[in-house]
Legacy VTK file of the C-alpha trace (Angstrom):
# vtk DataFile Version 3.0
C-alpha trace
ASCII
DATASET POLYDATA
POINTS 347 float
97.839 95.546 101.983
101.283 94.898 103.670
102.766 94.929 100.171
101.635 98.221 99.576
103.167 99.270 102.985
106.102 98.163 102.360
106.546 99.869 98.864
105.287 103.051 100.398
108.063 102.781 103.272
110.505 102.242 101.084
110.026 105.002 99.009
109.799 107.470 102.559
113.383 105.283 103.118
114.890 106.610 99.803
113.455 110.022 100.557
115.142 110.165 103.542
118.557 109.131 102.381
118.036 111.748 99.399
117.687 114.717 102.299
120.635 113.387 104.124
123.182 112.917 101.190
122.223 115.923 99.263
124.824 119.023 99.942
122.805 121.120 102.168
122.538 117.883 104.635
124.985 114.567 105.062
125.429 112.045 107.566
127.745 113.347 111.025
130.517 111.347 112.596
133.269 113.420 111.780
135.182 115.349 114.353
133.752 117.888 116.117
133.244 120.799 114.224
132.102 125.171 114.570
128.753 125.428 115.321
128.193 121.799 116.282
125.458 121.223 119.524
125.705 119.074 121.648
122.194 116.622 121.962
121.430 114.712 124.798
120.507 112.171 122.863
119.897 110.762 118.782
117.875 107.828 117.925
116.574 106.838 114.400
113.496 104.706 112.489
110.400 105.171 111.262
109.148 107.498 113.649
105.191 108.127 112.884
104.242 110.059 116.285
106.275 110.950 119.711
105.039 112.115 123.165
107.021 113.458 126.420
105.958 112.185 130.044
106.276 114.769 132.684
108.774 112.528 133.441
110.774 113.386 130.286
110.589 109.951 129.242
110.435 110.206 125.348
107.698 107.459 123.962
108.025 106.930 120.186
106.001 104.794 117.404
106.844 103.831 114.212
107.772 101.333 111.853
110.593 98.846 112.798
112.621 95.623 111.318
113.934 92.732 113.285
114.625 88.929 112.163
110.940 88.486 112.567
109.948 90.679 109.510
108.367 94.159 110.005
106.400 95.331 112.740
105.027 99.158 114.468
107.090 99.459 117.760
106.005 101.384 120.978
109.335 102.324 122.028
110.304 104.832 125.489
113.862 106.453 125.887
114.733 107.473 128.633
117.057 110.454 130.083
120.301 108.895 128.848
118.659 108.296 125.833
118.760 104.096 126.238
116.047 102.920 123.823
114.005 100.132 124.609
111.502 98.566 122.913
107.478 98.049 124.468
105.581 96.608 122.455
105.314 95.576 118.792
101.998 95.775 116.924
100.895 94.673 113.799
102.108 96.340 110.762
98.979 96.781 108.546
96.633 97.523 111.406
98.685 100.291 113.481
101.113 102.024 110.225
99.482 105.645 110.351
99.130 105.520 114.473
99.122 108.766 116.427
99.743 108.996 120.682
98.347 111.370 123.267
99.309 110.932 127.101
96.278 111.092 129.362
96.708 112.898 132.420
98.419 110.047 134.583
100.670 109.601 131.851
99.416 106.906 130.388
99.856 106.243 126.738
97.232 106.482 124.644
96.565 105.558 120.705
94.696 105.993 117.680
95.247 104.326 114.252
93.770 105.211 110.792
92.792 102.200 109.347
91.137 100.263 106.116
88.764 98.306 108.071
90.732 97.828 111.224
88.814 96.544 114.299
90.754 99.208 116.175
90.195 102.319 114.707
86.850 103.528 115.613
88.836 103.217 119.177
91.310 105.345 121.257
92.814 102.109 122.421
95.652 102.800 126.239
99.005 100.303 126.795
98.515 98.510 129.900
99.821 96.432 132.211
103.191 97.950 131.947
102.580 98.193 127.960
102.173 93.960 127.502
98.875 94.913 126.444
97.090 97.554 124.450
93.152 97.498 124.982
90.363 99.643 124.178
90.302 103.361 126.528
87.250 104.328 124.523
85.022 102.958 121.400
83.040 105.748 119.730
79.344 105.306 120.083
78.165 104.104 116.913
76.671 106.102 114.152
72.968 105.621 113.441
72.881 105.678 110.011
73.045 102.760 107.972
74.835 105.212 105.271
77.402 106.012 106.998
81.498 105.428 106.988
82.672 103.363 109.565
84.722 105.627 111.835
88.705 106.323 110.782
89.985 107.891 113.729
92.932 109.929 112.339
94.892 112.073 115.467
93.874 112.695 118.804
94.852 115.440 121.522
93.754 115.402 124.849
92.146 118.818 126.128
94.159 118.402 129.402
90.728 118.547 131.152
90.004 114.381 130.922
88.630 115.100 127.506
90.090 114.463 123.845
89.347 115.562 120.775
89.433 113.266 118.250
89.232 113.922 113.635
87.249 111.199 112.227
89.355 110.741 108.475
85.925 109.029 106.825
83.144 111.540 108.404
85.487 114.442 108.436
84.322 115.574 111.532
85.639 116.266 114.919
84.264 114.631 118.413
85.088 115.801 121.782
85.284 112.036 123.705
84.032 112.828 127.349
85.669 108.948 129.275
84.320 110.184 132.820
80.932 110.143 131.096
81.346 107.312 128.495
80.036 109.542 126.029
81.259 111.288 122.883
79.938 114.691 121.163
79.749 116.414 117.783
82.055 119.499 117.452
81.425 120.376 114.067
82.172 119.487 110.525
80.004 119.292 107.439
81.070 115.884 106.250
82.776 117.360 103.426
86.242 117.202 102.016
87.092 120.554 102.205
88.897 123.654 104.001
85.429 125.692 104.714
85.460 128.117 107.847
82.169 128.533 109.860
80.727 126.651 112.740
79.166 123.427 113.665
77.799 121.661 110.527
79.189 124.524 108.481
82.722 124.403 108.713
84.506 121.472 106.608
87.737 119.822 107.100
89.976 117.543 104.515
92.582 115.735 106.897
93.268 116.809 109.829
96.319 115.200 110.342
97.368 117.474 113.613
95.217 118.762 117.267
97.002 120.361 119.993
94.992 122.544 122.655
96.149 126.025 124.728
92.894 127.101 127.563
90.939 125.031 125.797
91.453 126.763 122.437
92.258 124.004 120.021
94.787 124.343 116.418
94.788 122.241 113.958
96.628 121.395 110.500
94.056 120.553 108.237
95.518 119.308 104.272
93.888 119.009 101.066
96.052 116.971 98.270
95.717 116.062 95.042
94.337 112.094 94.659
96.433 111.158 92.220
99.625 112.678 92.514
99.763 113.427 96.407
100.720 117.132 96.295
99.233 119.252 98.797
96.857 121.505 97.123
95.903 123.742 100.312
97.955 122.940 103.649
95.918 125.400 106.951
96.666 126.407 110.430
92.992 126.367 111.849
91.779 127.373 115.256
88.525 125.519 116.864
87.306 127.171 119.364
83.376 127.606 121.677
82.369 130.824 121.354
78.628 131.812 121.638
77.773 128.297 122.092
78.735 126.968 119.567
82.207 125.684 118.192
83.735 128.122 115.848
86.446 126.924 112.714
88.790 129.672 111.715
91.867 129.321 109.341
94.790 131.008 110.562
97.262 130.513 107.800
97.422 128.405 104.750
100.127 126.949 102.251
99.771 126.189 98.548
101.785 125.180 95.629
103.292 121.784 96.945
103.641 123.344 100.163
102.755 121.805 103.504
102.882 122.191 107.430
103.821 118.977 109.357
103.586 119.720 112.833
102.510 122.615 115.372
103.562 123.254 119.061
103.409 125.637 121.559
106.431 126.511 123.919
106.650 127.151 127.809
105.885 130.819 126.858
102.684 130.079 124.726
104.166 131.253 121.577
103.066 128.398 118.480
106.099 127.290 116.696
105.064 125.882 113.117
106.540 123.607 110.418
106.516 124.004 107.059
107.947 120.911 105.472
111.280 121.995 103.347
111.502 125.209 104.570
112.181 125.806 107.928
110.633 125.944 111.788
108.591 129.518 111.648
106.492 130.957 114.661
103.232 131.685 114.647
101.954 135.482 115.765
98.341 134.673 116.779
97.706 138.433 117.070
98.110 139.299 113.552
98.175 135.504 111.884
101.931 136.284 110.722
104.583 133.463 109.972
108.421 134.919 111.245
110.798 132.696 110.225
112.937 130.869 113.816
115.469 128.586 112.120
116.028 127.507 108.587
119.637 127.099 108.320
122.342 123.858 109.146
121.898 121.597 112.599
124.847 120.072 113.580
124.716 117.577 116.331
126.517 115.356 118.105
124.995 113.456 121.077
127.156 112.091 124.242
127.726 108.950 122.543
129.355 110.454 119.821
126.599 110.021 117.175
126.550 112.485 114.968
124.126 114.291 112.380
124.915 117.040 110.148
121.090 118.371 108.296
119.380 121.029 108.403
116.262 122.685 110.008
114.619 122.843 106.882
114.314 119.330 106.915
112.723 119.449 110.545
109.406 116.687 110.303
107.978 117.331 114.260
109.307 118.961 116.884
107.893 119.537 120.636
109.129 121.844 123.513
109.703 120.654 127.067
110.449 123.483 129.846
114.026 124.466 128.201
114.447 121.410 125.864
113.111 120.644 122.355
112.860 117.257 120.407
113.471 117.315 116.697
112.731 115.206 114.308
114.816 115.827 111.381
115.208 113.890 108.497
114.207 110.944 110.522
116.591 111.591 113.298
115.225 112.024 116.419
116.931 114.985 118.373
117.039 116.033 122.150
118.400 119.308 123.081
118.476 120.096 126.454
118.654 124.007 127.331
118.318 124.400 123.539
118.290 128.356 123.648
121.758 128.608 125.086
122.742 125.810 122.501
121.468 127.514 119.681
122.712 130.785 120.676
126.259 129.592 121.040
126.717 127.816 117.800
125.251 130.954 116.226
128.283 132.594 117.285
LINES 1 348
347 0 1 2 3 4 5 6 7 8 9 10 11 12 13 14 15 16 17 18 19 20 21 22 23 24 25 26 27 28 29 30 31 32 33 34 35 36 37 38 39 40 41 42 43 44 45 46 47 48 49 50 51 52 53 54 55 56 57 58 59 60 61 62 63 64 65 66 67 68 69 70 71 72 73 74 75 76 77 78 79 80 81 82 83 84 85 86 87 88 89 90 91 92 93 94 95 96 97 98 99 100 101 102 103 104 105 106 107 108 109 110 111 112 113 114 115 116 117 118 119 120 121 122 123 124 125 126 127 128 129 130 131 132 133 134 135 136 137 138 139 140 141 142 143 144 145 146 147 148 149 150 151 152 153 154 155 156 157 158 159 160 161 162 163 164 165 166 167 168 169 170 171 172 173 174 175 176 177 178 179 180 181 182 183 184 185 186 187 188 189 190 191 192 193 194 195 196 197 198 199 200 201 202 203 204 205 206 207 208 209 210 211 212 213 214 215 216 217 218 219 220 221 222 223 224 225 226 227 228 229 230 231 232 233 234 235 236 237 238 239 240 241 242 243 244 245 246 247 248 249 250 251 252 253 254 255 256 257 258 259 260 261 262 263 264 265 266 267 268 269 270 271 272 273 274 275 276 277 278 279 280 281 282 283 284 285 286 287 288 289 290 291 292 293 294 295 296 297 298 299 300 301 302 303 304 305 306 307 308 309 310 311 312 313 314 315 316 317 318 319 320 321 322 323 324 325 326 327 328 329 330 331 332 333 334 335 336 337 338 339 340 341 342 343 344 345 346
């Protein structure tokens, strides 16, 4: 199993170096330049998943290497952008793990696994992140033909509730902690991009959940087995309406095509990436895709660190009052007051 992880990162390694050396994107260090911006901070690995306190502490995980082998760190940055490093978790068990922040700001997990005693489990760091124990176990299912549970991603409703994709049932749950309890939203078990409600509507991999008034989105993938292109990539909305939870798809992408990460801003408006091409936005009037940036990023934080890429190879990004965190071509970007930023290296 670890074998196979490390193959697989070091293929995503040598991807990674192929978007930064190519001629649309190269490493940055070199003086200052036209239409550079100036980041607050940069800080690079393996980043799986990122979250931003209230306190605008960043809290990343991902895969790290030290002189003790390989390991998935928990690690926090603060406003300066000094990195340090929580806690580090075993490799195997925690490679695909995805955060939420619960409404105290602490930091929860989940982590698809093959048989991992954590991941029918939104497990919470504690005791100032020394440990990381069980927030909630799913209540088991009944049937004795049944998948064990593979929680995938999580997203907390911002009510005390979180909504959680199960990768093995394909299903989603609404996980109620006040009430130790957990309930079916809907999903038909099968491994498929089918609209409808409840047991009718089908999901492949849900591999994103964010939630606006209780109004959830998701980005829900279908690839190909054996060669991993993405056959069907959908923007879905889940939401309750006539008492009963309703799955509608939004957008979709085909051909090799995929969306890696959706947001919403301080204004509401859902900012969507499609891998390789560019951050678009998201009209959810019409279900129309304008395009918001698709052309060079040139950085250079405080410390002089600098990254010349591009948006189209944007991976995640989130919003935070006026500031935005990108993470481009496994750089990790903050921007502070981003729109006068952007604006003035347009010029």
């Amino acid at each position: 199993m670890k074998k196979s992880i490390l193959v697989a990162t070091a293929l995503q390694f040598l991807l990674i170096l192929n978007s930064c050396s190519g001629s649309d994107s190269q490493p940055g260090g070199t003086p200052e330049e036209k239409g550079e911006i100036k980041a607050d901070y940069i800080t690079s690995f393996f980043i799986n998943d990122f979250v931003v306190g209230t306190d605008n502490t960043l809290y990343t995980i991902g895969q790290t290497q030290d002189e003790k082998g390989y390991a998935i760190s928990l690690k926090k940055t603060d406003l300066d952008g000094k990195e340090t490093t929580l806690k580090n978790l075993d490799l195997a068990t925690y490679t695909y793990a995805k955060l939420a922040l619960t409404e105290n700001g602490d930091v929860l997990m989940v982590a698809k696994g093959n048989d991992s005693p954590d991941q029918d489990k939104i497990m919470r760091f504690e005791n100032n992140f020394s440990e990381l124990n069980p927030f909630y176990i799913m209540k088991p299912i009944s049937s004795p033909f049944a998948s064990k549970i593979n929680l995938f991603s999580i997203c907390n409703n911002n009510d005390n509730t979180y909504f959680v994709f199960d990768l093995n049932a394909r299903n989603i749950k609404r996980v109620l902690p006040e009430l130790n309890g957990d309930v079916f939203v809907a999903g038909s078990g099968k491994n498929e991009i089918k609209d409808g409600a409840g047991l009718d509507a089908s999901f492949a991999a849900v591999t994103k959940i964010i939630s606006l008034n209780s109004i959830l989105y998701l980005i829900d993938h279908v690839q190909d087995p054996s060669t991993g292109i993405y056959k069907n990539s959908a923007i879905r909305k889940l939401e309750y309406v006539n008492n009963e939870w309703k799955v509608t798809t939004l957008v979709s992408a085909t051909n090799g095509d995929h969306f890696s990460d959706i947001t919403f801003d301080t204004k509401n408006e859902l900012y969507v990436v499609n891998a390789g091409k560019g951050i678009f936005k998201l009209n959810l009037q019409d279900n129309s895709l304008s395009l918001f940036k698709d052309g060079d990023l040139k950085v250079r934080a405080a410390s002089g660190r600098g990254v010349f890429s591009s948006f189209k190879y944007t991976e995640m990004l989130k919003f935070k009052g006026n500031d935005i965190y990108l993470l481009v071509s496994g750089n990790l970007i903050k921007i502070s007051d981003f729109q006068t930023k952007f604006a003035a290296a347009e010029k």
